[in-house]
C-alpha positions in Angstrom: 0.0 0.0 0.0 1.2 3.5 -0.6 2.0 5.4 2.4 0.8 8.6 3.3 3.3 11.4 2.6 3.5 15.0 5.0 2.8 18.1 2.7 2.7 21.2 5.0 1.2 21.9 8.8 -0.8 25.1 10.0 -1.5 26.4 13.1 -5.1 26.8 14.3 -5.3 30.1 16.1 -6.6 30.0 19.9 -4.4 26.9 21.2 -6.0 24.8 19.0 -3.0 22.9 18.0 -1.6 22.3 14.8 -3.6 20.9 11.4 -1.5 18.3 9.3 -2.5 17.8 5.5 -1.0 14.5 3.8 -1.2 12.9 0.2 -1.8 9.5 -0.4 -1.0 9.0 -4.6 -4.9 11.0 -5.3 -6.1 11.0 -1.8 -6.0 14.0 0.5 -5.9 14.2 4.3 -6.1 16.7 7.0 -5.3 15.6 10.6 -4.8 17.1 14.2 -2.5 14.9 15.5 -3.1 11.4 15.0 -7.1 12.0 14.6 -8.1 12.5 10.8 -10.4 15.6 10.7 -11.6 14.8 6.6 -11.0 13.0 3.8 -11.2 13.8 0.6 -12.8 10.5 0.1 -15.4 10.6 2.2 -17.1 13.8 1.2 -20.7 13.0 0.7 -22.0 14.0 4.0 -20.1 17.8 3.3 -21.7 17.9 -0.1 -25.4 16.9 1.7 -25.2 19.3 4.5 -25.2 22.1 0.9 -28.3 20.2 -1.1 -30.0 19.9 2.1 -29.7 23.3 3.4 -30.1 24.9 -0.3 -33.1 22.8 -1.0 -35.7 24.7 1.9 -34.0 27.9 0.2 -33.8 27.3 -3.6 -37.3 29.5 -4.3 -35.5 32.7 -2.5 -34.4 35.7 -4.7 -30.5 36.8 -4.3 -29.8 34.3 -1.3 -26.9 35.0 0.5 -25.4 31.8 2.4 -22.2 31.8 5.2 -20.1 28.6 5.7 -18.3 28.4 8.8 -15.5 26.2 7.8 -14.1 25.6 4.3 -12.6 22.3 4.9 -11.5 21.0 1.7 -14.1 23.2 -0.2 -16.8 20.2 -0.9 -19.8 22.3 1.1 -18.7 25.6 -1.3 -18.6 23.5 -4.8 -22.2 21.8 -3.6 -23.7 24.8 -2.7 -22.4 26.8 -5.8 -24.0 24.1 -8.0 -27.1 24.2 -5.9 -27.9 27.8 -6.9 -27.5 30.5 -9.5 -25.9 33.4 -10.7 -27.7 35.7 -8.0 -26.4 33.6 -5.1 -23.8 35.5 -2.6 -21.8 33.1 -0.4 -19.5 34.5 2.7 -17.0 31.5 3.7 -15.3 31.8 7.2 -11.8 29.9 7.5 -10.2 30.4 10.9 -6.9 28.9 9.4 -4.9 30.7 6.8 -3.1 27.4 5.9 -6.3 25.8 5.3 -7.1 28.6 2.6 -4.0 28.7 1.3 -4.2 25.0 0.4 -7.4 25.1 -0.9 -6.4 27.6 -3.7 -3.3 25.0 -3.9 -3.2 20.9 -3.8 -6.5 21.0 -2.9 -8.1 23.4 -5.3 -9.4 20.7 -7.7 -11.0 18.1 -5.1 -14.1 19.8 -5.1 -14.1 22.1 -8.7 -12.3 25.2 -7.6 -14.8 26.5 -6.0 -12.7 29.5 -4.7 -12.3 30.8 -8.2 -16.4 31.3 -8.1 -16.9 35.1 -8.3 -19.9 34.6 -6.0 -17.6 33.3 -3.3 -16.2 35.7 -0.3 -13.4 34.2 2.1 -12.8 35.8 5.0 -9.7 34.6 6.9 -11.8 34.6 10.7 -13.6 32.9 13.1 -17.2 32.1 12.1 -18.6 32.9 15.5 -17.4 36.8 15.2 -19.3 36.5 11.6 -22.6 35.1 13.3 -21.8 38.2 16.2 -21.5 41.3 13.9 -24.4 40.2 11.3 -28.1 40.4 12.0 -30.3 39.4 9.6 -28.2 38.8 7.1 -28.5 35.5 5.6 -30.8 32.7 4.2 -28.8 29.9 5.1 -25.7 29.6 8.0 -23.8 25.8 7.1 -21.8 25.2 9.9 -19.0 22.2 9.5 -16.8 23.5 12.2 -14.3 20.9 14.0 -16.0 17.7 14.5 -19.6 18.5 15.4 -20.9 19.7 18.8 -18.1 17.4 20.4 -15.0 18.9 18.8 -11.7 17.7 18.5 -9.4 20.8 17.0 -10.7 24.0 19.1 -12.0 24.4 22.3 -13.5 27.6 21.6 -15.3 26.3 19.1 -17.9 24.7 21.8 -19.1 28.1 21.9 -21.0 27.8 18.4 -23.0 24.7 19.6 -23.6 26.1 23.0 -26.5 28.3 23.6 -25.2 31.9 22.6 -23.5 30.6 19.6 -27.2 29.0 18.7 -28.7 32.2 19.9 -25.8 34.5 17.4 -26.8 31.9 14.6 -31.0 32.5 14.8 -30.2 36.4 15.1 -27.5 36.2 12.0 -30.9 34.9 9.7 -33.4 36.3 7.7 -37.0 35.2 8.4 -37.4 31.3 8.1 -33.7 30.9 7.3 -31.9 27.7 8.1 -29.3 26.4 10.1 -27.7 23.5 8.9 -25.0 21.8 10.8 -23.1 18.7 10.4 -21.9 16.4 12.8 -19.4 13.1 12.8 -22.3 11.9 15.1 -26.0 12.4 16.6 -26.0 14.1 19.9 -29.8 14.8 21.4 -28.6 17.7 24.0 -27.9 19.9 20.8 -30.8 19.2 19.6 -32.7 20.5 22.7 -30.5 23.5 22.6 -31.8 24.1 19.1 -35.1 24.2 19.7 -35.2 25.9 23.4 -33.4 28.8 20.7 -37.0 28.8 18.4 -35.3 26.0 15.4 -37.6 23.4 14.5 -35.6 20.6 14.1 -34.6 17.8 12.0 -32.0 15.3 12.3 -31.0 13.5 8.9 -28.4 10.6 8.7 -26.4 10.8 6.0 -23.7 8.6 4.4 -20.0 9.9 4.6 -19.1 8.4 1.2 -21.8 8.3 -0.6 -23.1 4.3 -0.3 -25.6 3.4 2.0 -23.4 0.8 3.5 -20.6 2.0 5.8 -20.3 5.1 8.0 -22.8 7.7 8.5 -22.5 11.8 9.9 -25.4 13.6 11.1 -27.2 16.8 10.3 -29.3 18.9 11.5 -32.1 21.3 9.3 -33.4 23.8 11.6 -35.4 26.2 10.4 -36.2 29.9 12.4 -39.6 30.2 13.6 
């Protein structure tokens, strides 16, 4: 078997340790540590968390999306091709390196989606996005660290606890949805979804793309 080969490293800003990406012959990965974070073959349940979301949005005039976390740009290339020349998409990377490599090795994984002239990145934390907008968007995808139960960040806890919820529901326009994916269910979220006005729904999807094997989780809530 062909052994995985170290490209580069970046730091993740706020002690959150250090983000490896390796190359295996086609295959991409990005790691903290020992603990993969993604795959570029396992991608399906990035690229669902987009059709899902964009689905309960697609009849909306000039939508304007955020992504918290670019990851290796398969959420941005699903959402692009989701929607049409009037969409606006904001994408919040917390790690330089990460957008740095997505304009690089991994620029082609999920079509370039960074070249898209209805794609902004801003190099920050999603959470002080979801703090300084009100009202502003149709649709917040969130694919931050590894779900409520993060690996990477501690920080990042803050966007699945209640005043990141809270930031999220105030960042929306009327009825706008928060989607968020997960490596895994986890029922106290949930509740914390809906004590913040979300109606909820909880969708298992696959990570590559058969029905067989593993499966993420994520969640539609829609502002009421």
């Amino acid at each position: 078997m062909i052994s995985w080969v170290y490209l580069e490293s970046g730091l993740v800003p706020g002690d959150g340790g250090e983000l490896g990406l390796y190359q295996r012959d086609d295959e991409f990965s990005i790691r903290v540590g020992n603990r993969e974070l993604m795959n570029s073959r396992a991608h399906a349940s990035e690229e669902s968390l987009a059709t899902l979301a964009c689905a309960r949005i697609a009849a909306r005039a000039n939508p304007r999306i955020l992504i918290g976390g670019l990851g290796m740009g398969f959420t941005l290339g699903a959402t692009l091709r989701c929607l049409g020349a009037d969409l606006k998409v904001v994408v919040a990377e917390l790690v330089p390196s990460v957008v740095a490599w997505n304009r690089g090795p991994l620029a082609t994984l999920a079509g370039s989606p960074l070249l898209d002239p209805r794609v902004t990145v801003q190099v920050v934390d999603v959470a002080d996005v979801l703090r300084a907008e009100r009202g502003s968007f149709d649709a917040v995808l969130l694919d931050v660290d590894n779900g409520p139960e993060g690996i990477a960040r501690p920080q990042n806890n803050w966007l699945y606890a209640r005043p990141g919820i809270e930031a999220a529901y105030a960042a929306l326009r009327p009825s706008g949805v928060l989607a968020v994916w997960s490596s895994g269910p986890h029922s106290v979220f949930v509740e914390r979804l809906q004590r913040a006005g979300f109606a909820v729904d909880e969708v298992r999807v696959p990570a590559r793309g058969s029905k067989k094997g593993r499966q993420h989780t994520i969640w539609l809530a829609q502002a009421i």
